[in-house]
PyMOL Python script that loads the backbone (N, CA, C, O; Angstrom):
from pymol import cmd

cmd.read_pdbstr("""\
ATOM      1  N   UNK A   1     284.663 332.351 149.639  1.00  0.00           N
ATOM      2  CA  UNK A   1     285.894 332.291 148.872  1.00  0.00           C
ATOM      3  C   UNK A   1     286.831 333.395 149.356  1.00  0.00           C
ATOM      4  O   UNK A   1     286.383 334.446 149.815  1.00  0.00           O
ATOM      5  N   UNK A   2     288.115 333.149 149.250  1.00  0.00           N
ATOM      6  CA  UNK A   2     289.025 334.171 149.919  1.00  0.00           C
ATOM      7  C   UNK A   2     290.055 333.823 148.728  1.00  0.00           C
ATOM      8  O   UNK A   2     289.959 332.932 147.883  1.00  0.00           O
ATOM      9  N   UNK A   3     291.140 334.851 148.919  1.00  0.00           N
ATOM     10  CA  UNK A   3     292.199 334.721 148.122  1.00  0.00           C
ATOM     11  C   UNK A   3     293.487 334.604 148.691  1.00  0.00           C
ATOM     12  O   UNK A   3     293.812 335.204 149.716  1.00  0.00           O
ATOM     13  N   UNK A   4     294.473 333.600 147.848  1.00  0.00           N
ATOM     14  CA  UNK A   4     295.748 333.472 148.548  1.00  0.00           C
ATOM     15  C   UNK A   4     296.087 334.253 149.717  1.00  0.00           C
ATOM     16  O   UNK A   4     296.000 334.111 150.937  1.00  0.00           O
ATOM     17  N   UNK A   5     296.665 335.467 148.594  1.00  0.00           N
ATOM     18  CA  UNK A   5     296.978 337.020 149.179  1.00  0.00           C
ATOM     19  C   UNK A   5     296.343 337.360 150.418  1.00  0.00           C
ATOM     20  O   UNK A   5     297.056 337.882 151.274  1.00  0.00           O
ATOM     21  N   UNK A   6     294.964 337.131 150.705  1.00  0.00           N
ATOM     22  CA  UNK A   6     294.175 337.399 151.746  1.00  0.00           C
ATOM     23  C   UNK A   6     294.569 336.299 152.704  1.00  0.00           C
ATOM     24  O   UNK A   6     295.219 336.738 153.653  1.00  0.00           O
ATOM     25  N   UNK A   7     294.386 335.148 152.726  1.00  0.00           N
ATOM     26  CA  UNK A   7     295.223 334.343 153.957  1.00  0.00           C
ATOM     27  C   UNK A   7     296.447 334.641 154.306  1.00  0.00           C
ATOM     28  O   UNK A   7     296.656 334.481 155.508  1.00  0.00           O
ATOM     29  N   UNK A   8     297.707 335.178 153.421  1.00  0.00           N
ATOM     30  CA  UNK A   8     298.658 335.160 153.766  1.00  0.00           C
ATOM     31  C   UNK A   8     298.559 336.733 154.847  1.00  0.00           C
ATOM     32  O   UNK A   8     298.802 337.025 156.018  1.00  0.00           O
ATOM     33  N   UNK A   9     298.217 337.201 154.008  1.00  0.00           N
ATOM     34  CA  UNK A   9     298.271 338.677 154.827  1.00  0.00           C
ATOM     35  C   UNK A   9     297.207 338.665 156.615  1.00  0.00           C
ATOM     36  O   UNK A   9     297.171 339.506 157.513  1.00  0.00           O
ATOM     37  N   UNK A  10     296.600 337.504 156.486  1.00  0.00           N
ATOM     38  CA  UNK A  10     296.015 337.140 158.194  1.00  0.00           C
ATOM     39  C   UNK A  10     296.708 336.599 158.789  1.00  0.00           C
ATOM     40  O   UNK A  10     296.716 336.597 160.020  1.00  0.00           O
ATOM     41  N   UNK A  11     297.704 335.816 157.837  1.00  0.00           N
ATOM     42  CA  UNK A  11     298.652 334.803 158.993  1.00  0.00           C
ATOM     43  C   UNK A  11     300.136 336.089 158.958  1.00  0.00           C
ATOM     44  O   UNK A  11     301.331 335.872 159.159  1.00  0.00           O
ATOM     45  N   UNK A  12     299.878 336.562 158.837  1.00  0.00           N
ATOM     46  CA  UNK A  12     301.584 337.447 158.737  1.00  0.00           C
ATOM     47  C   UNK A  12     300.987 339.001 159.214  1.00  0.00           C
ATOM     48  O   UNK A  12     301.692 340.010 159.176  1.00  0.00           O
ATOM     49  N   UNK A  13     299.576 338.988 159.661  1.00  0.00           N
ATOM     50  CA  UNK A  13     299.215 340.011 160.254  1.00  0.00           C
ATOM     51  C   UNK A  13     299.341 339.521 162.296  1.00  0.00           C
ATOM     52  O   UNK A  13     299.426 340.234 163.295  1.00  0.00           O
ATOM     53  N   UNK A  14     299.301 338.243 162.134  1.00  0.00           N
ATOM     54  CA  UNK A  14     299.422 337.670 163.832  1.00  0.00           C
ATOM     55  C   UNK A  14     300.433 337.200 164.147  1.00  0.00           C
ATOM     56  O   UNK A  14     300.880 337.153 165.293  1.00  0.00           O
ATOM     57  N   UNK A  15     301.085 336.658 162.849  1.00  0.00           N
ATOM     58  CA  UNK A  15     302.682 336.568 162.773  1.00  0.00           C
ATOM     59  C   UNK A  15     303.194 336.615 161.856  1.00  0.00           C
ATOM     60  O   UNK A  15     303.254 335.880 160.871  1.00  0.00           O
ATOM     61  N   UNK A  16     304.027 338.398 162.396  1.00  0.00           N
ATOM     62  CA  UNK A  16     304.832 338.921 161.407  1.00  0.00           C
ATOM     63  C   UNK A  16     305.894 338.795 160.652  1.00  0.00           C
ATOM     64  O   UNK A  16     306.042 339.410 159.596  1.00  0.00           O
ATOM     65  N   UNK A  17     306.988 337.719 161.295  1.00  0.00           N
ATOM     66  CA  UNK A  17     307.866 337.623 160.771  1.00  0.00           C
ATOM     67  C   UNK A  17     307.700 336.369 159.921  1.00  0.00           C
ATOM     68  O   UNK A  17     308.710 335.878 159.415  1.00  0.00           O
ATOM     69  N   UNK A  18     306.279 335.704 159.688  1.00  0.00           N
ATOM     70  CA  UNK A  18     305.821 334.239 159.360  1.00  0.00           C
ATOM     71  C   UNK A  18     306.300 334.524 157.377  1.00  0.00           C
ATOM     72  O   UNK A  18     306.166 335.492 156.628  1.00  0.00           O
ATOM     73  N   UNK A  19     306.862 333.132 157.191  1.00  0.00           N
ATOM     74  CA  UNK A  19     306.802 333.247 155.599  1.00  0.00           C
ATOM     75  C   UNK A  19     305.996 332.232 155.293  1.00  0.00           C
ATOM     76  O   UNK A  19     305.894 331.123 155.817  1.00  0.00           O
ATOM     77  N   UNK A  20     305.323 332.807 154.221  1.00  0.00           N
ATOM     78  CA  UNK A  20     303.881 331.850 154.060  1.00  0.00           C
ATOM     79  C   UNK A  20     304.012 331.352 152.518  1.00  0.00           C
ATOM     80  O   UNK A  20     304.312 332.030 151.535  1.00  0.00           O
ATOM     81  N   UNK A  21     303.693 329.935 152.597  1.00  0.00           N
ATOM     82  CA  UNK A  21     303.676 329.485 151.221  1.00  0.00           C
ATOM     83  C   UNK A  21     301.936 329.052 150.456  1.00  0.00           C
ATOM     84  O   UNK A  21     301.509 328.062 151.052  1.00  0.00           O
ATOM     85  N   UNK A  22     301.159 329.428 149.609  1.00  0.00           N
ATOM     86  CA  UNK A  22     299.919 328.876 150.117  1.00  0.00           C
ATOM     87  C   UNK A  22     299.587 328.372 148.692  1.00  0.00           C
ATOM     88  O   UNK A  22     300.018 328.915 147.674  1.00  0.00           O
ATOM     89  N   UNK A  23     298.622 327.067 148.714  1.00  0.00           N
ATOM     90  CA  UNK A  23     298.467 326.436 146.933  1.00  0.00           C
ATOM     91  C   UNK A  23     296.961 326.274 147.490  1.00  0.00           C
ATOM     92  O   UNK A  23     296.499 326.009 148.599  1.00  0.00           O
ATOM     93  N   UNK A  24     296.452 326.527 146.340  1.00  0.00           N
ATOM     94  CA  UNK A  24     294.848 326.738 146.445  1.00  0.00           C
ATOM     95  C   UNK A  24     294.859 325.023 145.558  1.00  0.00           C
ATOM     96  O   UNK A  24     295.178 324.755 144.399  1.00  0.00           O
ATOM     97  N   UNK A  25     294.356 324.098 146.714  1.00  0.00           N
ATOM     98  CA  UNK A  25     294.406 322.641 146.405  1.00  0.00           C
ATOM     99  C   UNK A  25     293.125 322.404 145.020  1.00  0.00           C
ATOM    100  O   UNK A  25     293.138 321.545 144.139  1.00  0.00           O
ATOM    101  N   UNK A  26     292.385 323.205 145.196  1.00  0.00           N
ATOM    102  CA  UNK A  26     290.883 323.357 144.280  1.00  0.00           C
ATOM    103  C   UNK A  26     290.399 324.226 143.331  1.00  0.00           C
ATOM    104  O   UNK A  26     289.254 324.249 142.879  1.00  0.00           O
ATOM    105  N   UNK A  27     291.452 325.037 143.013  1.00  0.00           N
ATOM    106  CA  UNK A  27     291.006 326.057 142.450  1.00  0.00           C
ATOM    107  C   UNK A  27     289.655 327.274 142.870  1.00  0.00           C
ATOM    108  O   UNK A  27     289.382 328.385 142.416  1.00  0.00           O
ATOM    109  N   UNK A  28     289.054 326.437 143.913  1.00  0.00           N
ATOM    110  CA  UNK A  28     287.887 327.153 144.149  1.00  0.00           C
ATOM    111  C   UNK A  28     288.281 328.344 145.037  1.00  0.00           C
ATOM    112  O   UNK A  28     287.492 329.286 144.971  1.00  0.00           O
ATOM    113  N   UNK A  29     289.217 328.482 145.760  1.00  0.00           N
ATOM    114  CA  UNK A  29     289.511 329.448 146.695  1.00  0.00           C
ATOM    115  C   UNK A  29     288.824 329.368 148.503  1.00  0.00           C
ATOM    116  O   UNK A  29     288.322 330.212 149.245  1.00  0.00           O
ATOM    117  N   UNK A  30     289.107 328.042 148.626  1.00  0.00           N
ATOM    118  CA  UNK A  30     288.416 327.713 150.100  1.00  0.00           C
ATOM    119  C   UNK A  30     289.047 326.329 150.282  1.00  0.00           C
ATOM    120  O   UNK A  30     288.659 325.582 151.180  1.00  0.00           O
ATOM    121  N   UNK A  31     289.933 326.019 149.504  1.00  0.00           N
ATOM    122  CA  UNK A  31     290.826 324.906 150.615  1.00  0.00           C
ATOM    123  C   UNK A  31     292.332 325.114 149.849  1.00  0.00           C
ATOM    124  O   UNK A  31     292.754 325.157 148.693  1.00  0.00           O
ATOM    125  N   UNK A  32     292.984 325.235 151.520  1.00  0.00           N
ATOM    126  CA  UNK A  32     294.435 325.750 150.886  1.00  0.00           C
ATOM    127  C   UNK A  32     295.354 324.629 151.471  1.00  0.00           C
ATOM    128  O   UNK A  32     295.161 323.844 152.399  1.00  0.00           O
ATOM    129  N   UNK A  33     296.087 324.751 150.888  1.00  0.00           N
ATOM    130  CA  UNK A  33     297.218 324.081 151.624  1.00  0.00           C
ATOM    131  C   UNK A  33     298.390 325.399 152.212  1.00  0.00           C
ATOM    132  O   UNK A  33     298.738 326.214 151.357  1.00  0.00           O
ATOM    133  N   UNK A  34     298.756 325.503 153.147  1.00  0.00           N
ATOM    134  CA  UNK A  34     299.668 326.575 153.135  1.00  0.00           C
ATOM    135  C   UNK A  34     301.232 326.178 154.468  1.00  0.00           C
ATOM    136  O   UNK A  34     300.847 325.747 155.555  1.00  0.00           O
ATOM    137  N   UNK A  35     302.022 326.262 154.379  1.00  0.00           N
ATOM    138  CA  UNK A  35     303.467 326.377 154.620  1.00  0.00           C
ATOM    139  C   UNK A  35     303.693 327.571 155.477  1.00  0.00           C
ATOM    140  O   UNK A  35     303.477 328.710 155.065  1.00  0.00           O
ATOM    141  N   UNK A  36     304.197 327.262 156.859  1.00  0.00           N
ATOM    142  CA  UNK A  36     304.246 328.896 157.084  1.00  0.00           C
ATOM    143  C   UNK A  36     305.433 328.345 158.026  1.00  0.00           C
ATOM    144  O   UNK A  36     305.389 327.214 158.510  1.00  0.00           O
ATOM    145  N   UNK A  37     306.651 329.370 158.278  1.00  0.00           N
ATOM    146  CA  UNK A  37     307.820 329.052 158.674  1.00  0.00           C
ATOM    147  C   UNK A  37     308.267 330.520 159.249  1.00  0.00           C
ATOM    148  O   UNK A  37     308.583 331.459 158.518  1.00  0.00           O
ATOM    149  N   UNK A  38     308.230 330.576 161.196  1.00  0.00           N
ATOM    150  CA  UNK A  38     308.432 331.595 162.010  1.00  0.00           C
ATOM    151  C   UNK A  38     309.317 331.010 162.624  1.00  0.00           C
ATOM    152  O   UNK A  38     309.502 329.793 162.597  1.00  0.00           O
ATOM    153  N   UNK A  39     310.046 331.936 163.328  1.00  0.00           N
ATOM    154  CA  UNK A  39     310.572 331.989 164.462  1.00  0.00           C
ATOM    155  C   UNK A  39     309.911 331.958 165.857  1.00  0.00           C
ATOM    156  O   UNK A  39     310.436 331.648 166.927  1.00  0.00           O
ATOM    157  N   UNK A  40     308.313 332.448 165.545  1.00  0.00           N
ATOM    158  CA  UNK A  40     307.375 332.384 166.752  1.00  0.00           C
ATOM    159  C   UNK A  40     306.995 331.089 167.480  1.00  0.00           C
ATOM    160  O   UNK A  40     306.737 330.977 168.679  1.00  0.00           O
ATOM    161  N   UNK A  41     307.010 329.810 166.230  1.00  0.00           N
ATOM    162  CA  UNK A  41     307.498 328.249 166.818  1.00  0.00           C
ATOM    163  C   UNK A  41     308.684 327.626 167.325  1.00  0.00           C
ATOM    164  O   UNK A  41     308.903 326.418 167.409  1.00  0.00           O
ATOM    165  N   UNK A  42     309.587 328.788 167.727  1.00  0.00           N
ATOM    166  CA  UNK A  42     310.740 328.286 168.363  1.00  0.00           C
ATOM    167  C   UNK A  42     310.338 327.494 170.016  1.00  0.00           C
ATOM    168  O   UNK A  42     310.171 328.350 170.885  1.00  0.00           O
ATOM    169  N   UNK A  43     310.227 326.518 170.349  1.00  0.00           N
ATOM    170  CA  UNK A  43     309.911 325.989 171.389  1.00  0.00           C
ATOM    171  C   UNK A  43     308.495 325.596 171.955  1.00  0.00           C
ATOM    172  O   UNK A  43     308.063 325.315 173.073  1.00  0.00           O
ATOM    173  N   UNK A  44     307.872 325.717 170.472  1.00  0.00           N
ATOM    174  CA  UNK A  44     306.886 325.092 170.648  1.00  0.00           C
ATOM    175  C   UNK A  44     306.793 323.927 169.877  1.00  0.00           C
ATOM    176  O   UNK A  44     307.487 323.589 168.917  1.00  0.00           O
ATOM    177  N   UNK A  45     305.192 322.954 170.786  1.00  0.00           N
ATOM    178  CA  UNK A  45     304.927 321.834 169.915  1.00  0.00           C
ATOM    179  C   UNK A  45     304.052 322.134 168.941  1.00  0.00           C
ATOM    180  O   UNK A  45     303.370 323.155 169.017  1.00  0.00           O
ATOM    181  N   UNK A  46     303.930 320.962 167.517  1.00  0.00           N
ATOM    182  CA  UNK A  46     303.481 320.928 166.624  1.00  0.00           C
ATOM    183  C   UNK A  46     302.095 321.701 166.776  1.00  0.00           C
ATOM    184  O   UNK A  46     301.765 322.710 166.152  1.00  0.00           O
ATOM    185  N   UNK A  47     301.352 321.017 167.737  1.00  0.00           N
ATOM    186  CA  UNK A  47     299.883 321.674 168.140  1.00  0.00           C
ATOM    187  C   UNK A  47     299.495 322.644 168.418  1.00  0.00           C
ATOM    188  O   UNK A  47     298.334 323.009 168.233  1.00  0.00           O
ATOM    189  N   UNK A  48     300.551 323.419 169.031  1.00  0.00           N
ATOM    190  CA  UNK A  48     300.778 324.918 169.578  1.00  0.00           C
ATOM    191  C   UNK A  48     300.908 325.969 168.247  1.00  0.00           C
ATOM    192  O   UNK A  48     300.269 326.989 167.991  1.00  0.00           O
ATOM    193  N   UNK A  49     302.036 325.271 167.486  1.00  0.00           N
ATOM    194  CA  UNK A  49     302.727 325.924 165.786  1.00  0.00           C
ATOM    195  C   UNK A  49     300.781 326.173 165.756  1.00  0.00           C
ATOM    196  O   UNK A  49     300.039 327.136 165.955  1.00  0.00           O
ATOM    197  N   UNK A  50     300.633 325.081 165.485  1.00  0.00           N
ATOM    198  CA  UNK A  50     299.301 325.333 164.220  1.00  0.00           C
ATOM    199  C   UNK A  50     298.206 326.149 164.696  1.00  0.00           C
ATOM    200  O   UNK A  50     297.539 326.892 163.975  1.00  0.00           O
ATOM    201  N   UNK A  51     297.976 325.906 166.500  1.00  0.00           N
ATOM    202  CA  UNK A  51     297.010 326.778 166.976  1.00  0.00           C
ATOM    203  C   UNK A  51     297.351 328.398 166.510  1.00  0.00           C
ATOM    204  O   UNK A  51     296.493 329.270 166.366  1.00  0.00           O
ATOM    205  N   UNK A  52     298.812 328.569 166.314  1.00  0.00           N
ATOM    206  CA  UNK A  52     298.861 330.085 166.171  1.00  0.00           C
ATOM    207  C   UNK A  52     298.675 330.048 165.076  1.00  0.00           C
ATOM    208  O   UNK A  52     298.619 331.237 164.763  1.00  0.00           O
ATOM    209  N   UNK A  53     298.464 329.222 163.831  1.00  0.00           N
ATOM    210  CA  UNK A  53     298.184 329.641 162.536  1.00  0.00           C
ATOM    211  C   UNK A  53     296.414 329.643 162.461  1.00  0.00           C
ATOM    212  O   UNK A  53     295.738 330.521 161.923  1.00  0.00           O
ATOM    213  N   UNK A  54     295.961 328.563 163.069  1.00  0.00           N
ATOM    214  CA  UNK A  54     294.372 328.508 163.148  1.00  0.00           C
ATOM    215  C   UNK A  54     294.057 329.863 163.509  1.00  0.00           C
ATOM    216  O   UNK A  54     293.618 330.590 162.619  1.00  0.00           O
ATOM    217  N   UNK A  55     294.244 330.427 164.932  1.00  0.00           N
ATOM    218  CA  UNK A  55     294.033 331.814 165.421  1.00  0.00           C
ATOM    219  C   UNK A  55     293.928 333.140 164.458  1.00  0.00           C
ATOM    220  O   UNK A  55     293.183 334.119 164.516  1.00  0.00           O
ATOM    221  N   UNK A  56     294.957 332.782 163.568  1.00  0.00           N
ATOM    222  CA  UNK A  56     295.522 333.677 162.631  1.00  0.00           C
ATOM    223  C   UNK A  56     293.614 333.660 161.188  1.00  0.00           C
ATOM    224  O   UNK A  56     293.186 334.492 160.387  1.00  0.00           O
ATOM    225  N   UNK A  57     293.417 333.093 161.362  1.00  0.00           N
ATOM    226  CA  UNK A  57     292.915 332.369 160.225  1.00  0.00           C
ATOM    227  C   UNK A  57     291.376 331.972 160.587  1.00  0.00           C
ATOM    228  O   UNK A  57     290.597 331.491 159.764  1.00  0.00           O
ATOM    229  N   UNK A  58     291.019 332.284 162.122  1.00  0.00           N
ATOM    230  CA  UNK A  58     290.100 331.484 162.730  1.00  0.00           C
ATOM    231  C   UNK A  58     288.173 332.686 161.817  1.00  0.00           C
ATOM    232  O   UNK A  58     287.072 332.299 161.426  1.00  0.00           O
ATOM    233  N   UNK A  59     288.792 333.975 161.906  1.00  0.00           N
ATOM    234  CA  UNK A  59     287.033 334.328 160.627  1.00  0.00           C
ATOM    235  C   UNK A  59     286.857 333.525 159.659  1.00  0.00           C
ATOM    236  O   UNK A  59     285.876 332.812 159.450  1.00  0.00           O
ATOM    237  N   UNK A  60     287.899 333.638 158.994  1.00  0.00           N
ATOM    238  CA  UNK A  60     287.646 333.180 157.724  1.00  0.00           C
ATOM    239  C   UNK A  60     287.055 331.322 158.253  1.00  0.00           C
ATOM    240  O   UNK A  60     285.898 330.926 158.393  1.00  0.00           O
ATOM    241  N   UNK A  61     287.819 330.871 158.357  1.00  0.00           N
ATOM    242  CA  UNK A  61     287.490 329.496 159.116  1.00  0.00           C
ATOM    243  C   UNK A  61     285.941 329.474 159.701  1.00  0.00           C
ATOM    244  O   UNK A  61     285.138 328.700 159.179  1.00  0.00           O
ATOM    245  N   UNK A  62     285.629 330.127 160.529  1.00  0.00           N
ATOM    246  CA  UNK A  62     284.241 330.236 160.684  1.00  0.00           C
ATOM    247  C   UNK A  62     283.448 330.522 160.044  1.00  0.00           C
ATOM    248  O   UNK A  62     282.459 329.793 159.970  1.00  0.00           O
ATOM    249  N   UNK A  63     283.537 331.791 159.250  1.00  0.00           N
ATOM    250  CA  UNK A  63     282.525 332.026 158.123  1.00  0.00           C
ATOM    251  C   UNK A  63     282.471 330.996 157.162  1.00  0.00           C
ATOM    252  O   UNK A  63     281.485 331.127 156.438  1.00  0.00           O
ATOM    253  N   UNK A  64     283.158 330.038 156.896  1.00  0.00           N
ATOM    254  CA  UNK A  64     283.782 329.060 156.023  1.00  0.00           C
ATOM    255  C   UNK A  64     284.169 329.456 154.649  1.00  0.00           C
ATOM    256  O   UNK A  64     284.163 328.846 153.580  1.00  0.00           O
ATOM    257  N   UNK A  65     284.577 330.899 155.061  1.00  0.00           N
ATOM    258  CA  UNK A  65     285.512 331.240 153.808  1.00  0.00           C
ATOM    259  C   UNK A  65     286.395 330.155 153.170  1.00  0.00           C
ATOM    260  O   UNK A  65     286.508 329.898 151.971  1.00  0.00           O
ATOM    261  N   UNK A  66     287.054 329.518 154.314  1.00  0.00           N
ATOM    262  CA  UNK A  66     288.527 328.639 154.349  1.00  0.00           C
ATOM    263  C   UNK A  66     287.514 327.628 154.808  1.00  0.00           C
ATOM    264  O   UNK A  66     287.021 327.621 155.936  1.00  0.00           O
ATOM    265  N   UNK A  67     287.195 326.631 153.687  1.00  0.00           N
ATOM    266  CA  UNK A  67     286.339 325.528 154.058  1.00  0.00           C
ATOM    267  C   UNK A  67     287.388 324.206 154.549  1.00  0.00           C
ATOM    268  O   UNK A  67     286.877 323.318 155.231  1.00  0.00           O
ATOM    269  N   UNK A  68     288.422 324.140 154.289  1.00  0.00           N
ATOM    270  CA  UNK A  68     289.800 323.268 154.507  1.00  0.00           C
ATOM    271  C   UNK A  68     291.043 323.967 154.753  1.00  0.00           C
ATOM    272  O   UNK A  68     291.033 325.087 154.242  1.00  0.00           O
ATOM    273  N   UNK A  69     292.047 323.695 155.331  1.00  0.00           N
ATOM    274  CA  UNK A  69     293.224 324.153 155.617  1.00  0.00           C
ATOM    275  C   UNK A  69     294.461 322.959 155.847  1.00  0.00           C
ATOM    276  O   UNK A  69     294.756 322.659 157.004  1.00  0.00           O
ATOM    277  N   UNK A  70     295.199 322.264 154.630  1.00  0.00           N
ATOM    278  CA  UNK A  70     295.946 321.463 155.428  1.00  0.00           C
ATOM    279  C   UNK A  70     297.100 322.603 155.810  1.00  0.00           C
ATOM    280  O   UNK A  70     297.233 323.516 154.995  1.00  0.00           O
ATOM    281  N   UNK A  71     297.851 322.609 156.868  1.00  0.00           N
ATOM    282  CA  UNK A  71     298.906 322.886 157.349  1.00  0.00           C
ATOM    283  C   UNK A  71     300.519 322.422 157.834  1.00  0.00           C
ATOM    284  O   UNK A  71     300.775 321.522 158.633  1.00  0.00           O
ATOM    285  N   UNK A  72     301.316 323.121 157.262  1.00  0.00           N
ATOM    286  CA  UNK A  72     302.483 322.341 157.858  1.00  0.00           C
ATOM    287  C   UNK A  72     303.458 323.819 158.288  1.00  0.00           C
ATOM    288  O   UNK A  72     303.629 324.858 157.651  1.00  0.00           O
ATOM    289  N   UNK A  73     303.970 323.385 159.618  1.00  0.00           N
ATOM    290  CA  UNK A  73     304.469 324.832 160.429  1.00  0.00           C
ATOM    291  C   UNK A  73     305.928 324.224 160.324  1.00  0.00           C
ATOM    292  O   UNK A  73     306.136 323.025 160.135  1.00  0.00           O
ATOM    293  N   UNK A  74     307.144 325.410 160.503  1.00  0.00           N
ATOM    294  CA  UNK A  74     308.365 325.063 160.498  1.00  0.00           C
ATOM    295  C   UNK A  74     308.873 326.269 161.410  1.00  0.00           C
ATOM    296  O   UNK A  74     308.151 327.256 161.553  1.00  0.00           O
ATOM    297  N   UNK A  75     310.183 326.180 162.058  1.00  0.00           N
ATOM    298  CA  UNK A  75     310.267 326.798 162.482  1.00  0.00           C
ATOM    299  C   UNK A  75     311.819 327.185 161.662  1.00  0.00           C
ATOM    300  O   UNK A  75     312.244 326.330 160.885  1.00  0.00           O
ATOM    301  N   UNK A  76     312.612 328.441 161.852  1.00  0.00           N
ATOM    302  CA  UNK A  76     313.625 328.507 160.241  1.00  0.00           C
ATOM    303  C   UNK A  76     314.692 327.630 160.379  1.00  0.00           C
ATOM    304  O   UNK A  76     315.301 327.341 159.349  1.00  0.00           O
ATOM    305  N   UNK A  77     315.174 326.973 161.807  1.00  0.00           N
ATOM    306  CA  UNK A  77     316.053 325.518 161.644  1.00  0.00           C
ATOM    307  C   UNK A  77     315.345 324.581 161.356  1.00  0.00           C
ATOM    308  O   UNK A  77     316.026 323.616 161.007  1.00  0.00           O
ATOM    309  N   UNK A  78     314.187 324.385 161.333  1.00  0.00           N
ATOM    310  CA  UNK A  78     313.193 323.067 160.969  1.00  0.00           C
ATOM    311  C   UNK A  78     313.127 323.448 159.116  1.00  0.00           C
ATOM    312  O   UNK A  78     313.503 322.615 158.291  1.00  0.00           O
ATOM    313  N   UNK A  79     312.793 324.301 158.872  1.00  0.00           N
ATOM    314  CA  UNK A  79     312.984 324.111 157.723  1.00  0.00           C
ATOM    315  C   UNK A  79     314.457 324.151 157.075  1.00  0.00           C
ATOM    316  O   UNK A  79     314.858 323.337 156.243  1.00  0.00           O
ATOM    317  N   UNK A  80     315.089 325.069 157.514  1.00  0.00           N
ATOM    318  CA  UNK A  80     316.729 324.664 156.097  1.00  0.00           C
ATOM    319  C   UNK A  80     316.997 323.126 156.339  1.00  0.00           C
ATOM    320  O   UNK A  80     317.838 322.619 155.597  1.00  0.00           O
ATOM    321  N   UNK A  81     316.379 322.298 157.302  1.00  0.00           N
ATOM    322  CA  UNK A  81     316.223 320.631 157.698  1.00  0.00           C
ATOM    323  C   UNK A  81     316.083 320.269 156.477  1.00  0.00           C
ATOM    324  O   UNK A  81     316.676 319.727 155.544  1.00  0.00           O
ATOM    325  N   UNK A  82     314.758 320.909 156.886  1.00  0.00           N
ATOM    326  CA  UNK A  82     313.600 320.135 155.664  1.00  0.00           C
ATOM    327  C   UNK A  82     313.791 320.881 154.099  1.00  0.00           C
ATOM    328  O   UNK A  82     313.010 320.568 153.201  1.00  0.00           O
ATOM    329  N   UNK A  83     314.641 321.657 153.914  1.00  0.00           N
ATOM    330  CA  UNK A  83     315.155 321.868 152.514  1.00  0.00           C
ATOM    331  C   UNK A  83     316.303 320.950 152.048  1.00  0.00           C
ATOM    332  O   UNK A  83     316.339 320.136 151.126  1.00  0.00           O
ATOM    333  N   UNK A  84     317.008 321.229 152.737  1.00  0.00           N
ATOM    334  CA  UNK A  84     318.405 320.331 152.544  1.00  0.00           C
ATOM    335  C   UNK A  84     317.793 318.378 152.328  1.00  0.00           C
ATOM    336  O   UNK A  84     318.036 317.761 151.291  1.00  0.00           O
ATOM    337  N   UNK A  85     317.193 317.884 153.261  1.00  0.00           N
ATOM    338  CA  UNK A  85     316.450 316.287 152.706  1.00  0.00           C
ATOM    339  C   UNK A  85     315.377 316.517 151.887  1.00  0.00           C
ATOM    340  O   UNK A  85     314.774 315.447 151.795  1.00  0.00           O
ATOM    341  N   UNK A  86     314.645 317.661 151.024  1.00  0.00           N
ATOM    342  CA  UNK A  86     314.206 317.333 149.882  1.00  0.00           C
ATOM    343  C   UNK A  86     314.889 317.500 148.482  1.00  0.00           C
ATOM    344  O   UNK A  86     314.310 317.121 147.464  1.00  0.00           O
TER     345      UNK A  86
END
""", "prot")
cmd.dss("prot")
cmd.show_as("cartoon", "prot")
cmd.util.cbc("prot")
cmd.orient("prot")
């Protein structure tokens, strides 16, 4: 089990300028859903975005702290996108 706070602070420890959104889908504290929106995905693809969040995230992931992770990466023109059409 891990806590919000504790994922966010791994993914914003590998990328710093990352803003992280994270909902504990289970209450249990091992599958998150989390939102993370850098500038470090500027010119990258989707697969690339997420490898740097996996990386970010990859102990916990192994130990199976983080037994699930859905992910969705933005980059900060991809998201005011994706604010403005929701």
């Amino acid at each position: 089990m891990i806590s919000p706070s504790q994922v966010e602070s791994m993914i914003k420890a590998s990328i710093p300028d990352a803003q992280v959104q994270i909902q504990d889908l289970t209450g249990g504290g091992d599958h998150y859903q989390v939102v993370v929106v850098s500038s470090a995905f500027d010119g990258k693809g989707l697969v690339q975005q997420h490898q740097l969040v996996y990386k970010a995230v990859r102990q916990a992931m192994s130990t199976e702290a983080i037994h699930a992770l859905s992910l969705k990466t933005y980059t900060p023109e991809a998201w005011a996108v994706a604010q403005q059409v929701s």
